[in-house]
C-alpha positions as CSV (number, residue, x, y, z in Angstrom):
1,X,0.0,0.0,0.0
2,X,1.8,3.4,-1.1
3,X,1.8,6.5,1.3
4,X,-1.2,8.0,-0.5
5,X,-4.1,5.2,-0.2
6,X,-2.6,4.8,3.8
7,X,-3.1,8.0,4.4
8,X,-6.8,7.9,2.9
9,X,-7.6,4.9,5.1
10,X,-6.1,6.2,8.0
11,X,-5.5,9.8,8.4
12,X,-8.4,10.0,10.9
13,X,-7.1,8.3,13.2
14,X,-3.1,8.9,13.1
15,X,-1.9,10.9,16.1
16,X,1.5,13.3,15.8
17,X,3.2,10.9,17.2
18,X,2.7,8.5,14.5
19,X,2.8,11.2,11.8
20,X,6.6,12.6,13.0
21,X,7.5,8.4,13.3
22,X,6.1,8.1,9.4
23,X,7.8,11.0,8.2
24,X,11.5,10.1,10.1
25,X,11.0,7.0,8.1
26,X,11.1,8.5,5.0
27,X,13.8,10.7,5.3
28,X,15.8,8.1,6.7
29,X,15.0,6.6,3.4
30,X,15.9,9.5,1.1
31,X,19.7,9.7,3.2
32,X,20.1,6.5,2.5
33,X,19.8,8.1,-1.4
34,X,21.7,11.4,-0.9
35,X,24.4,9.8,1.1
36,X,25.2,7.8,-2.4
37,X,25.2,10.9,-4.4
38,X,22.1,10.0,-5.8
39,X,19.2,11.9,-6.4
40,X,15.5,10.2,-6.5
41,X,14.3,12.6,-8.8
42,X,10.6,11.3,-8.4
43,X,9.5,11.4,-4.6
44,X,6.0,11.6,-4.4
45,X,3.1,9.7,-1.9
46,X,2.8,7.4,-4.7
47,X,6.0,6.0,-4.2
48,X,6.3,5.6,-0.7
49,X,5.4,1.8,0.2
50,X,4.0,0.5,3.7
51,X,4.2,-2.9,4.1
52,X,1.6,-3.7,6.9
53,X,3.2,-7.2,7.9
54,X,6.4,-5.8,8.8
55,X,5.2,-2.4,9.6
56,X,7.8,-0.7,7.4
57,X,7.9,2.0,5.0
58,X,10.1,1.4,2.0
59,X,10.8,4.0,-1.3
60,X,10.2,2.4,-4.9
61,X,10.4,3.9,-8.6
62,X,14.2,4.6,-8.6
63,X,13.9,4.9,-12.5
64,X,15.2,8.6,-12.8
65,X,18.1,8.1,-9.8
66,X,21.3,8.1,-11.6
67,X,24.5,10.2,-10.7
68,X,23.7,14.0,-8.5
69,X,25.9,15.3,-11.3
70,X,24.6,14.0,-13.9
71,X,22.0,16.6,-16.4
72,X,18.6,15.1,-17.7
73,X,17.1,16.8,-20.1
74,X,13.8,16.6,-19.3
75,X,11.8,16.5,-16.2
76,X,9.9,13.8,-14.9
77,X,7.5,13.4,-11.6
78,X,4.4,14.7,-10.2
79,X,4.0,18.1,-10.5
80,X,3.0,19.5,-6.9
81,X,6.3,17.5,-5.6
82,X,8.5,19.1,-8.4
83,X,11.0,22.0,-7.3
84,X,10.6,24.8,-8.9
85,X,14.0,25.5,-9.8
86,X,13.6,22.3,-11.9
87,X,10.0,23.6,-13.1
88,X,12.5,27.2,-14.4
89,X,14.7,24.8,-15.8
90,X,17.5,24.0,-13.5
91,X,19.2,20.6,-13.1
92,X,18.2,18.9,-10.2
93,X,20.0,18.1,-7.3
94,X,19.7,16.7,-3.6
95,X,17.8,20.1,-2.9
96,X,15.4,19.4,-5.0
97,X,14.2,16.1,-3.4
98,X,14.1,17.6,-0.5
99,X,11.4,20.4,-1.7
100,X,9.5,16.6,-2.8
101,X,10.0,15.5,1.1
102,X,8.9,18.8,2.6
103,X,5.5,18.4,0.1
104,X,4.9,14.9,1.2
105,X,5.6,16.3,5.5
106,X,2.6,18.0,4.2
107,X,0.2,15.8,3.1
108,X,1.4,13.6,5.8
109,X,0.1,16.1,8.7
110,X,-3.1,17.1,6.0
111,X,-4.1,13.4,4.9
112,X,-4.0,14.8,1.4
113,X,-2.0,15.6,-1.5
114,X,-0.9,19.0,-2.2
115,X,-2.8,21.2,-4.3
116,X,-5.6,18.2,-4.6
117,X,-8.3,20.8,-6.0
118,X,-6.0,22.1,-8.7
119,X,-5.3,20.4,-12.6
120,X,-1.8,19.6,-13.0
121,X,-1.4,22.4,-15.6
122,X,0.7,25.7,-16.4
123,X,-1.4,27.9,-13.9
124,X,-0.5,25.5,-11.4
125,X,3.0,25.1,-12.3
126,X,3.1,28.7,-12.7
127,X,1.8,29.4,-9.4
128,X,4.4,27.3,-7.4
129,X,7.3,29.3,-9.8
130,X,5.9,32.2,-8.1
131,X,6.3,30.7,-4.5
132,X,2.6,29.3,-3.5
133,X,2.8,26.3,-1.2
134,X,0.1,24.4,0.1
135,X,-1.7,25.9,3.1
136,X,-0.4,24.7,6.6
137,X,-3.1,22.5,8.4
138,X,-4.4,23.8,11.8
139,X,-2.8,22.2,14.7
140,X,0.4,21.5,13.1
141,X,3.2,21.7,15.2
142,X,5.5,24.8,15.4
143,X,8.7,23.2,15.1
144,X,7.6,20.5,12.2
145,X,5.6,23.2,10.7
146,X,8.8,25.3,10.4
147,X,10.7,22.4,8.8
148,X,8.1,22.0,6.1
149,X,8.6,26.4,5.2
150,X,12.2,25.4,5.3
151,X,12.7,23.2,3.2
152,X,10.4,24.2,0.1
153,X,11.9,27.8,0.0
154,X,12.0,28.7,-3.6
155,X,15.9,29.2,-2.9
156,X,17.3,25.6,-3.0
157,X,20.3,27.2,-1.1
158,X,18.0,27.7,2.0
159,X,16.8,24.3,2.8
160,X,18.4,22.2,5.1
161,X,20.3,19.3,3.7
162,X,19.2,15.5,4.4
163,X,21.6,15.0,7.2
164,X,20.4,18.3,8.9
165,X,16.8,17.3,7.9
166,X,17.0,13.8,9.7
167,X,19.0,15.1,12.6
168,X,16.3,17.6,13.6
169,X,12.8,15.5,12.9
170,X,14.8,12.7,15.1
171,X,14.9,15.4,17.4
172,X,11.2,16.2,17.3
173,X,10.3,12.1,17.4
174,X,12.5,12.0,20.7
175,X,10.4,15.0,22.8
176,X,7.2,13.2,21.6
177,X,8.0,9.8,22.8
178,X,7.1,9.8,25.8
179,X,4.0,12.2,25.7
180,X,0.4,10.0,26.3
181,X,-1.3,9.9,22.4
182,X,-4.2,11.6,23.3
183,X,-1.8,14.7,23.6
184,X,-1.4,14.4,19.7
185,X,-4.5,13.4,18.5
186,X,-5.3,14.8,15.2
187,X,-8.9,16.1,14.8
188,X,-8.4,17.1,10.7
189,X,-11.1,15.4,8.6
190,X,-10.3,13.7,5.7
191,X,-12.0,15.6,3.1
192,X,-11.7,12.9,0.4
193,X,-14.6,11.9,-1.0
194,X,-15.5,7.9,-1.3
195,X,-15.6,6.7,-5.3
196,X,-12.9,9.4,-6.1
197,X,-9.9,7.5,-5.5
198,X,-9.8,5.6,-8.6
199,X,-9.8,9.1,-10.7
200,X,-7.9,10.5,-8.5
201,X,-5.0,8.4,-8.5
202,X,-4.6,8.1,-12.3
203,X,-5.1,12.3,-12.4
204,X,-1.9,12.6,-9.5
205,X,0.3,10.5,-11.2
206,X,4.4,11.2,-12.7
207,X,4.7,11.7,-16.2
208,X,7.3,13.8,-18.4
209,X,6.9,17.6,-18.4
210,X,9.0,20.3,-20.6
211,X,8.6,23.8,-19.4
212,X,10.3,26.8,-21.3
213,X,11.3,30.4,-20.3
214,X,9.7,30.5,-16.5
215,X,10.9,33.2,-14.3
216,X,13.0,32.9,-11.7
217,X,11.3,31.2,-8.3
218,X,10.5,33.1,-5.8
219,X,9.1,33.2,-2.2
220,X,5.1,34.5,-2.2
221,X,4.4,37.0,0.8
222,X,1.4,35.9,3.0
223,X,-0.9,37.7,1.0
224,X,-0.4,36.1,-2.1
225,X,-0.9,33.0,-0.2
226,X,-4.1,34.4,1.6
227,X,-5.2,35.6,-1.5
228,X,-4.5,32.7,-3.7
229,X,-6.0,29.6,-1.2
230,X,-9.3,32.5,-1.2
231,X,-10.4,32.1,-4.7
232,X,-13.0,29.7,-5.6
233,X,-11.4,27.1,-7.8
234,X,-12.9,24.6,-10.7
235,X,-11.3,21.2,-10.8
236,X,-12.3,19.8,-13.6
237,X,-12.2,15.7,-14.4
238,X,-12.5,15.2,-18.1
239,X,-14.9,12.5,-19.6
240,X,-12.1,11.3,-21.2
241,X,-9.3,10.6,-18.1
242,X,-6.6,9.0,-20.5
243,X,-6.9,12.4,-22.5
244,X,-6.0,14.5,-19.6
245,X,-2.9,15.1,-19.7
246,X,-3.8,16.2,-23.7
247,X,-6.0,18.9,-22.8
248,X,-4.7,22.1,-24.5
249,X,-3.1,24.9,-22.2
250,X,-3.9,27.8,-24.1
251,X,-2.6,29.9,-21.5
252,X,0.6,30.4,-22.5
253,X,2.1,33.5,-22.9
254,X,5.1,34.4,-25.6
255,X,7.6,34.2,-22.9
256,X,6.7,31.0,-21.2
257,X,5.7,27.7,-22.5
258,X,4.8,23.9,-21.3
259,X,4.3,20.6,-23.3
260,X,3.1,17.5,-21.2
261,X,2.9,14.1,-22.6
262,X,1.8,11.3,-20.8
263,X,3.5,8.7,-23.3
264,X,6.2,7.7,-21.1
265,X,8.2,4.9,-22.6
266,X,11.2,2.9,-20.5
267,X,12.2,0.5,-18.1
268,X,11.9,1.4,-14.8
269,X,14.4,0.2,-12.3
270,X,11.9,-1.0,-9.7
271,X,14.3,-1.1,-6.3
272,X,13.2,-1.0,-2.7
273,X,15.3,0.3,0.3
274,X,14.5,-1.4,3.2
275,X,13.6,1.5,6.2
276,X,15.4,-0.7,9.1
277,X,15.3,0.5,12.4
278,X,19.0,0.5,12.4
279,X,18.8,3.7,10.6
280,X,17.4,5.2,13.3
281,X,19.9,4.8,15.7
282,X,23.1,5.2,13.5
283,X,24.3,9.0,13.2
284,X,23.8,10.7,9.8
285,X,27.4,11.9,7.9
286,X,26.9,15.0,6.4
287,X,25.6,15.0,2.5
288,X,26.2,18.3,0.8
289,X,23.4,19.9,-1.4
């Protein structure tokens, strides 16, 4: 079961405790990338495997790693989980994934993906260029919450590294551990709506992008945030799902352009790394963005 359905089934009844113990989990995962100079490339919920026998959480769809300095040129994943220094253009790095890992520390303490309301589309890829992020849940707490702003700064250069990143959400795990549950209990309602998923998952899915001529990325103030989360928004599902990713974006200006294709062909190197809990305990050596 990947990150995305768990989090359907069982968002409701997930305390902190067991959110910050999910989320130390994957990041323990993605040093065990970055400490290979390798970069995922492709971190989404979609990807992030629980297997409920064992109780572990393991990463899959390692297709895109390959060398941290080696160029691709084009860009692959889901869109909402895509940096936006890769969206403008940029080769992606370590700092890139971990804009992906800040998005999914989101939709872990929200029970949803980010930006679930809005088509994958140049507006939206547009929008996160110009430094909108997902809205942070009521009830978050401070010091993950801060994490999360962190580490999707449109400056790659701002957000913490994976070693820094696992050192300090270990250090949030350990003040919670010995807190009573009921302390953490999460009272946000899953606002997904039964018969959707199906859609839904093909709709929130990777698939090659090629953006031209964006604008720099940049940080939004808290009004463009206010303003943008304000509007009314029409998320449309075609008749048609297997044309979606077809639909024309006619929005394009001169200066800025965006092809999707959904007709991915190659082989996908399907690899697992096992989240053992002697990750936990081992100290992290630093991994440089």
């Amino acid at each position: 079961m990947d990150l995305r359905k768990y989090l359907q089934q069982n968002h409701n009844q997930l305390t902190w405790k067991v959110k910050i113990f999910i989320v130390q989990r994957i990041i323990e995962a993605v040093y065990n990338i970055h400490e290979k100079n390798i970069i995922h490339r492709d971190l989404h919920s979609g990807n992030i495997l629980h297997s409920p026998r064992s109780d572990k959480w393991h990463i899959s769809d390692l297709g895109f790693c390959g060398p941290a300095d080696k160029p691709t040129k084009s860009i692959y994943g889901n869109l909402p989980y895509i940096a936006p220094e890769v969206i403008s253009g940029k080769q992606t790095t370590t700092a890139s994934d971990i804009y992906s890992v800040a998005m999914l520390m989101w939709e872990v303490s929200s029970g949803q993906p980010p930006f679930i309301n809005y088509e994958h589309d140049y507006d939206l890829a547009m929008n996160i260029i110009n430094g909108i992020r997902p809205r942070i849940v009521s009830g978050t707490p401070l010091e993950y919450k801060n994490l999360i702003v962190q580490c999707w700064d449109a400056d790659p250069s701002k957000r913490l590294n994976i070693s820094e990143l696992l050192r300090k959400i270990r250090e949030i795990d350990l003040s919670y551990q010995n807190m009573p549950n009921e302390s953490f209990q999460t009272n946000i309602t899953n606002n997904l709506e039964s018969g959707f998923t199906n859609t839904y998952n093909k709709l929130f899915t990777s698939k090659i992008h090629q953006f031209e001529n964006f604008p720099e990325p940049r940080n939004a103030t808290e009004e463009e945030q206010e303003e943008f989360h304000s509007k009314p928004h029409d998320f449309h599902i075609p008749d048609n799902i297997d044309d979606f990713d077809k639909s024309s974006t006619n929005q394009k200006s001169n200066s800025a352009s965006s092809t999707i294709s959904n007709n991915f062909e190659g082989n996908f190197i399907r690899k697992l790394l096992n989240l053992s809990s002697t990750n936990s305990s081992s100290e992290p050596r630093n991994v440089e963005n």
